[in-house]
C-alpha positions as CSV (number, residue, x, y, z in Angstrom):
1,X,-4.0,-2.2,22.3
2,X,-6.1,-1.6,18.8
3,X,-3.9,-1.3,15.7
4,X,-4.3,0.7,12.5
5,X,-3.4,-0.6,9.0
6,X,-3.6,1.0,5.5
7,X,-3.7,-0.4,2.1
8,X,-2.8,1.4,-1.1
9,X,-4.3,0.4,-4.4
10,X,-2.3,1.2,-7.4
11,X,-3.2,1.6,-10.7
12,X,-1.6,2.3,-13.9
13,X,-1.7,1.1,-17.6
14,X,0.9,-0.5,-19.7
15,X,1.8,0.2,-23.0
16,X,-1.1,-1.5,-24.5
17,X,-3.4,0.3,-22.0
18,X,-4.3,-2.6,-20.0
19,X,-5.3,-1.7,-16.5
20,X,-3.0,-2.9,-13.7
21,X,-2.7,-3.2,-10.2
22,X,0.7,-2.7,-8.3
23,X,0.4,-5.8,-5.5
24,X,3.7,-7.5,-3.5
25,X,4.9,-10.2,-2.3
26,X,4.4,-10.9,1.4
27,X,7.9,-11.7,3.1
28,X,6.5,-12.9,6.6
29,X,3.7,-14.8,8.0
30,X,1.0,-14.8,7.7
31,X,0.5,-15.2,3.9
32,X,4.3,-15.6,3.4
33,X,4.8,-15.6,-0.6
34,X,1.2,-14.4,-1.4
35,X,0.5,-11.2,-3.3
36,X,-1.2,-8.3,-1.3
37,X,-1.5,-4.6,-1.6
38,X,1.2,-2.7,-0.4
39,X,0.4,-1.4,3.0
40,X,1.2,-2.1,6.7
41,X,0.6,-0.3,10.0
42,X,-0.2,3.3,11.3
43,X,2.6,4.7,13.9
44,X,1.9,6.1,16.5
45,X,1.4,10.2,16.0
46,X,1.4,9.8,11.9
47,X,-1.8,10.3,10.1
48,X,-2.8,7.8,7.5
49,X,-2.1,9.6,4.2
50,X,1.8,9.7,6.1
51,X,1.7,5.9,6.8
52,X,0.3,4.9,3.0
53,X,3.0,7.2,1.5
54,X,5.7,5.5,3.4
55,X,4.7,1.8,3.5
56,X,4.3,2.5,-0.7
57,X,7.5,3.5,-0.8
58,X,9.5,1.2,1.9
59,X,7.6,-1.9,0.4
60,X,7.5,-0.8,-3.7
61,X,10.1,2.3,-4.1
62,X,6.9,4.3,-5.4
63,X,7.1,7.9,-4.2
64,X,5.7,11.0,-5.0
65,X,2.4,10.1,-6.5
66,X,-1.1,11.3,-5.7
67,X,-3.1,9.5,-3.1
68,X,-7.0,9.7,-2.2
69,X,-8.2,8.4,0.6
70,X,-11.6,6.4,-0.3
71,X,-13.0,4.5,2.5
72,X,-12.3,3.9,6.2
73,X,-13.1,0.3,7.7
């Protein structure tokens, strides 16, 4: 069976207004321990901007922010 996976990629600036990038930690294989966007997969019946707004805020706490969707792959 195919599965579906979205990424988000978060920016914001700091107080010196230096661009940054929200990333994680992985906490399982594969890539345990590496940084990665914030993302995971599609359920079943939930579109994508759905799934990107809740794995941002199950794996960051970031909620209520404005997302675009960009590409599809």
């Amino acid at each position: 069976m195919p599965a579906l996976t979205v990424d988000c990629v978060i920016f914001g600036m700091d107080s010196s207004s230096d661009l940054k990038v929200l990333l994680i930690q992985r906490g399982h294989e594969p890539y345990k321990d590496h940084w990665a966007l914030p993302g995971g997969f599609v359920d079943m019946e939930e579109d994508l901007e759905n799934a990107a707004l809740r794995e941002l805020e199950e794996e960051t706490g970031v909620k209520d922010v404005f997302i675009e969707q960009l590409y599809t792959f």
